[in-house]
SEBA-747937 format. One record per residue (C-alpha): x, y, z. Coordinates in steps of 0.2 Angstrom, whole numbers, padded with zeros to 4 digits, always signed. Example, Ala and Ser with C-alpha at 12.3 -4.5 7.8 and 13.67 -1.06 7.14 Angstrom:
! residues 2
+0062-0022+0039;+0068-0005+0036;
***
This chain:
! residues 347
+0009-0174+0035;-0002-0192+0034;+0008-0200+0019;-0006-0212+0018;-0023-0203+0023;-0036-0208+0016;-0054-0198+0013;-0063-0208+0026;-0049-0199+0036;-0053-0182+0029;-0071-0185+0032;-0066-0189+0052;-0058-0174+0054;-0070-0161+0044;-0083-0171+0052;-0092-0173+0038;-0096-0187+0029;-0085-0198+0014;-0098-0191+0002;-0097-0172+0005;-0077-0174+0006;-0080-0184-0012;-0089-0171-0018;-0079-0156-0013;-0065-0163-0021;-0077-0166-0036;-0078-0147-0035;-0099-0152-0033;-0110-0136-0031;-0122-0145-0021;-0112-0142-0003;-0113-0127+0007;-0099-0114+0007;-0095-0116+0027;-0093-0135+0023;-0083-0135+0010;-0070-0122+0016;-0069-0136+0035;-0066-0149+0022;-0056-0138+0012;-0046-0132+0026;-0042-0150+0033;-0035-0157+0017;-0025-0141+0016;-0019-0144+0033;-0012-0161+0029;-0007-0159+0009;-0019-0171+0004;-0020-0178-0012;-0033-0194-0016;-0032-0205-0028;-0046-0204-0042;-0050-0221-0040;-0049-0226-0025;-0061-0209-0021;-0074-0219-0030;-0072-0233-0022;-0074-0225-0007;-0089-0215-0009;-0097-0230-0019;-0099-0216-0033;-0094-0215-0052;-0099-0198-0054;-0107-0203-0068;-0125-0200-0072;-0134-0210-0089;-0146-0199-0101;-0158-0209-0113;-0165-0201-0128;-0176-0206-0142;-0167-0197-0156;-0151-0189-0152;-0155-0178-0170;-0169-0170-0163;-0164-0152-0159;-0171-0153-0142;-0163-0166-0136;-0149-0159-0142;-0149-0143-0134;-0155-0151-0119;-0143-0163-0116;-0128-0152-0121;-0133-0142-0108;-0135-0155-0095;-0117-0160-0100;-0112-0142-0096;-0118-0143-0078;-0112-0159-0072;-0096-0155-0079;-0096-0140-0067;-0100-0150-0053;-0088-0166-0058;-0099-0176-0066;-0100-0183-0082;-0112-0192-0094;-0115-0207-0105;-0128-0205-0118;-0140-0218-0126;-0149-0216-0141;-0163-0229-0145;-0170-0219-0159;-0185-0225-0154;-0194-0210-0165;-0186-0216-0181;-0192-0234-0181;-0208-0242-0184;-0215-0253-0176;-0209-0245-0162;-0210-0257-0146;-0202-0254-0130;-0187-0269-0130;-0172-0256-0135;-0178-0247-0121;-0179-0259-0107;-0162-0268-0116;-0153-0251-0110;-0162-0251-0095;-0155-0266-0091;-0138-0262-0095;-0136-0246-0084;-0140-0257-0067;-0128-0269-0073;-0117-0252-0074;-0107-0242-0062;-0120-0226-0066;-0127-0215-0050;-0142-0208-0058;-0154-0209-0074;-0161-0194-0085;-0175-0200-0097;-0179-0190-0110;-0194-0196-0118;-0197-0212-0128;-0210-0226-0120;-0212-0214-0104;-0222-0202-0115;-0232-0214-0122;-0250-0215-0120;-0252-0229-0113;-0235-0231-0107;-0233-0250-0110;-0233-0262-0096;-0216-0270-0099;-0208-0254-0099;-0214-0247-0082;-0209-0265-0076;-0190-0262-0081;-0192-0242-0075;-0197-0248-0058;-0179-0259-0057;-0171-0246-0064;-0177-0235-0048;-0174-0248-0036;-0156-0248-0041;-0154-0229-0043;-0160-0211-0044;-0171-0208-0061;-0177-0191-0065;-0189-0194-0080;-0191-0175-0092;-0210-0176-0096;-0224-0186-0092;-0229-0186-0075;-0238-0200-0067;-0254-0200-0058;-0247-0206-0040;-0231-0198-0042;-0223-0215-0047;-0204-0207-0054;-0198-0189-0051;-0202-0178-0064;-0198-0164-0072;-0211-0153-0082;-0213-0144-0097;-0228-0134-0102;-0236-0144-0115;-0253-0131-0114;-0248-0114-0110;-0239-0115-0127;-0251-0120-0135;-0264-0104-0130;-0252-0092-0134;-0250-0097-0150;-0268-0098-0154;-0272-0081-0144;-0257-0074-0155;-0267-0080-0171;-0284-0073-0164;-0279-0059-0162;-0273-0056-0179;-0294-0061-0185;-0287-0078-0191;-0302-0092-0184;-0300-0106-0197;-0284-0114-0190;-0276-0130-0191;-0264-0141-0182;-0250-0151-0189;-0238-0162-0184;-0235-0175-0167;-0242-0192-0164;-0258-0196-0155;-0246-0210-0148;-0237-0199-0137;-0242-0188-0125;-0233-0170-0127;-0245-0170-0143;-0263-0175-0134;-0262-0163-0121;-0256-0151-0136;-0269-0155-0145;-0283-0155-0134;-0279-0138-0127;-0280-0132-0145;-0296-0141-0148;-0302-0134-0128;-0294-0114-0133;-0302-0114-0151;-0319-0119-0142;-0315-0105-0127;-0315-0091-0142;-0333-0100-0147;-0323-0109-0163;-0328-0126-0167;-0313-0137-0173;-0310-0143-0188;-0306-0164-0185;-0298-0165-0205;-0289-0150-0199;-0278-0160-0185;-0264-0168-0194;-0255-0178-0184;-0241-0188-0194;-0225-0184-0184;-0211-0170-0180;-0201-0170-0192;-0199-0157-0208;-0205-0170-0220;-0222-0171-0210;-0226-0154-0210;-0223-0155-0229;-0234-0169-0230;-0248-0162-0218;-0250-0145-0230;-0252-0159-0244;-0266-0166-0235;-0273-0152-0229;-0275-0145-0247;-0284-0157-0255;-0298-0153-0244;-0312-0142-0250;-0309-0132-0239;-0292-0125-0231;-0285-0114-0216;-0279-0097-0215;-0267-0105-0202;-0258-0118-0195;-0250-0122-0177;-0238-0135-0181;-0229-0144-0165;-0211-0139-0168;-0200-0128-0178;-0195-0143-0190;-0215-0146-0193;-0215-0127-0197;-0200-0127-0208;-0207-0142-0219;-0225-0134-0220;-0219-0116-0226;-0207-0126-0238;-0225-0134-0246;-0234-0118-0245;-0219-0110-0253;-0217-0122-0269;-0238-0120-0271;-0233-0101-0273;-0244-0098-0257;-0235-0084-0246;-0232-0084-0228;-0238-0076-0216;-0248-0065-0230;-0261-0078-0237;-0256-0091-0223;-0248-0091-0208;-0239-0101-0198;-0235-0102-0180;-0224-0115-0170;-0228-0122-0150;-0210-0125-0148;-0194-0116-0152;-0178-0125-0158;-0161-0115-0161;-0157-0107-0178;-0177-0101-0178;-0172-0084-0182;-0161-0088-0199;-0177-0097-0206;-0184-0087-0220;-0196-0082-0215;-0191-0081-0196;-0203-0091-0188;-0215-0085-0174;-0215-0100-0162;-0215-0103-0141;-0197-0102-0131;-0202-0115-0120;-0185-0109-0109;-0177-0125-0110;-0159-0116-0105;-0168-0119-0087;-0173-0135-0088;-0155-0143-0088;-0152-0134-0069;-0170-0141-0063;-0165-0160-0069;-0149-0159-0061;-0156-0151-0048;-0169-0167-0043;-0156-0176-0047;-0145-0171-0036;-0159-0171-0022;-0162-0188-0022;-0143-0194-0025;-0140-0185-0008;-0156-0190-0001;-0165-0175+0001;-0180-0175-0010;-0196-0173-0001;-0210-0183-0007;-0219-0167-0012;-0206-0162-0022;-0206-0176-0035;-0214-0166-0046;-0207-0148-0052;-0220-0134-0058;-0216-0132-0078;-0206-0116-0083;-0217-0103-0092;-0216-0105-0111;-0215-0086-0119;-0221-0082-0136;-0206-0076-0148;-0214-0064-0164;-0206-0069-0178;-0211-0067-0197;-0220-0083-0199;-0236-0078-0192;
***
């Protein structure tokens, strides 16, 4: 027995390097099975037993991965990121979250964003998951994609949304259209033409490309939109509330609206509700993006399952590409999972 081998030592004899030795002993999914039973077999062979930190020492890893969000109350970031904690724990990592609440402030500006920014690279932290905030703005500002670019000089960034134009940061997609059309074509079908939209910010960009693929599928089934009937005031309940307010002082009103998430839904069918308007019979309601509890909502709402309980493998998954230097440069970019209409009792 080696009293004092080391993993560099283990690495020498596996012939493999510190990193894969680090990360079998991490119990990391991203080896392969006939490299991992080598390394496995020579640490058996010598009854080795590392010390935690001096393995990441070593390997110049913490195992640790940052994830940013803009509103840790949001119910998709809050599925997300739990699942995203679920997998890194599987393969030994772990996570540090950062809020900025960026959605729940006003004026919103960039500087708690790029203050966090600059707090990770003076961090030990391997890698960086951003879920929204400035990067899905429209137009991201300037001083923000200043501090992202340090950020990706100094580590692997996987950004969950907007892409850019010249592939600038790996990103992961999400259908922002599909879901869009099938919750209209689900509308259509039902004979229901005057249709509103509610809900988002013409700030960022999940909701543009939302609403110009309703505005484009409305015009597709030879249907000319309504302008005072696209209500943009935020995703929260309170602004679909406030958005069937608006819409019913108009002269004229919709036989349906397409709010941007279940929490828009909720807070629009709560309005209709305390005008004594019934949903779905007089108007119905239908949502682009499914959160968890959907099916206890009364009534149960008809929305878009955008299969977000694969997007957590696919950000880990670029992530560990590039942390192991493996991502091609045609692969910075994922093809969006297909989002699936869920019937419900809404619409």
């Amino acid at each position: 027995m080696h009293k004092n081998l080391t993993i560099k030592d283990i690495a020498v004899l596996a012939g493999v390097s510190i990193t894969t030795v680090s990360r079998v002993l991490n119990k990391h999914a991203w080896v392969s099975e006939k490299t991992r039973a080598r390394v496995e077999k020579v640490i058996t062979e010598h009854q080795f037993s590392p010390n935690l930190m001096a393995r990441g020492m070593i390997s110049r890893q913490s195992y640790t991965l940052a994830v940013i969000v803009s509103d840790i109350t949001n119910p998709y970031f809050v599925t997300l990121v739990a699942q995203i904690q679920q997998i890194c724990l599987a393969i030994g990592y772990k996570i540090t979250l950062y809020d900025t609440q960026s959605a729940n402030r006003s004026p919103v500006t960039p500087d708690e964003e790029i203050a966090i920014f600059q707090s990770i690279i003076d961090s030990q932290i391997d890698g960086v998951i951003v879920l929204g905030g400035h990067s899905d703005y429209v137009p991201i500002p300037e001083s923000y994609l200043a501090m992202l670019d340090r950020l990706m000089h100094k580590m692997a960034v996987v950004v969950v949304g907007q892409p850019h134009p010249d592939n600038r940061w790996p990103c992961v997609m999400r259908d922002q259209q599909h879901c869009v059309a099938l919750a209209l074509r689900h509308l259509l079908a039902r004979g229901l033409r005057e249709i509103a939209f509610i809900g988002g910010s013409r700030k960022v960009w999940v909701t543009c490309e939302r609403v110009n693929h309703f505005v484009t599928t409305l015009q597709q089934a030879d249907i000319t939109p309504r302008h005072e009937w696209i209500c943009l005031n935020n995703f929260y309940p309170e602004h679909g509330y406030q958005a069937v307010e608006t819409l019913w002082q108009l002269p004229q009103r919709p036989q349906a609206l397409v709010a941007i998430n279940d929490r828009v839904a909720m807070g629009a069918i709560r309005a209709l509700s305390d005008r004594g308007i019934q949903v779905p019979q007089q108007v119905a309601v239908i949502s682009c993006e499914r959160f968890p509890g959907s099916e206890y909502f009364i009534p149960r709402l008809t929305n878009v399952d955008h299969q977000n309980t694969l997007l957590g493998q696919n950000i880990i998954t670029m992530m560990m590409a590039q942390l192991n230097g493996t991502l091609a440069a045609d692969a910075r970019r994922t093809s969006p999972l297909h989002p699936v209409l869920i019937p419900g009792e809404s619409a």
